[in-house]
KELODREN-176548 format. One record per residue (C-alpha): residue in three letters; x, y, z. Coordinates in steps of 0.05 Angstrom, whole numbers, plus 5000, padded with zeros to 4 digits. Layout:
<recs>
ALAXYZ
...
</recs>
This chain:
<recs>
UNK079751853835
UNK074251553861
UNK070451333795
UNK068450673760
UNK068351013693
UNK070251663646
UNK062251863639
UNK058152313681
UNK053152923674
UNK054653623689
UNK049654113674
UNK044153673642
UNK049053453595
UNK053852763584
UNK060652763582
UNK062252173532
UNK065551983477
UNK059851843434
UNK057151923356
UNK049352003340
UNK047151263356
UNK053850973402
UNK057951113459
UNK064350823492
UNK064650823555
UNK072250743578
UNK071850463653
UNK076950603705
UNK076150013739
UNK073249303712
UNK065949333703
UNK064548753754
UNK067049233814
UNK061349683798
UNK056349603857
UNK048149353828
UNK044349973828
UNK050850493823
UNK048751053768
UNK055351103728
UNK052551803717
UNK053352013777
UNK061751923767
UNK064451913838
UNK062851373890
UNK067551543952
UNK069651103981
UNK066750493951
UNK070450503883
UNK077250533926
UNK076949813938
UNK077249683864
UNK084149513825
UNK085350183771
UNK085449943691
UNK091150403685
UNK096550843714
UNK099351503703
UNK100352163720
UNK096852943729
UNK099553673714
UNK097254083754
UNK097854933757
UNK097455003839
UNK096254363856
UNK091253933872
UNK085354093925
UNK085354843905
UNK081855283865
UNK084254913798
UNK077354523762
UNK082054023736
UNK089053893714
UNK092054163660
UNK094653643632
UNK093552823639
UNK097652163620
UNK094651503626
UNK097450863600
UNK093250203608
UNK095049563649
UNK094549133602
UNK087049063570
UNK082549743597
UNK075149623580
UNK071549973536
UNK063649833527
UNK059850073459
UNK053550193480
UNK047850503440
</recs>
């Protein structure tokens, strides 16, 4: 996947883990591999983010595979190489 992060908008809206006053803001990738200027936002930067070491490994479920008509899998395990960071941010 070509993402620094797990945050992005669809429809106007964020897709974060968040509370009334903090998010986290789990990144893919380390932070430092983010280009200046990137909008995490905007999720996918292809290809740029290939050339960044993953912060975990794991695997997908998917009903008829991926590139087809599915939105996403249906099921997803990740498991972090060794410390996976996580900013708070308000």
């Amino acid at each position: 996947m070509p993402a620094y992060a797990r945050i992005e908008m669809v429809d106007g809206a964020s897709l974060v883990h968040h509370t009334n006053n903090w998010a986290a803001i789990p990144f893919f990738r380390e932070p430092r591999c983010v280009p200046e200027g990137f909008n995490l936002l905007d999720f996918f930067d292809d290809p740029g983010a290939f050339d960044c070491r993953l912060t975990f490994e794991g695997f997908e479920i998917w009903r008829n595979g991926p590139r087809t008509d599915d939105p996403a899998p249906i099921q997803t395990e990740s498991f972090g190489l060794g410390s996976v960071p996580v900013w708070i941010v308000a």
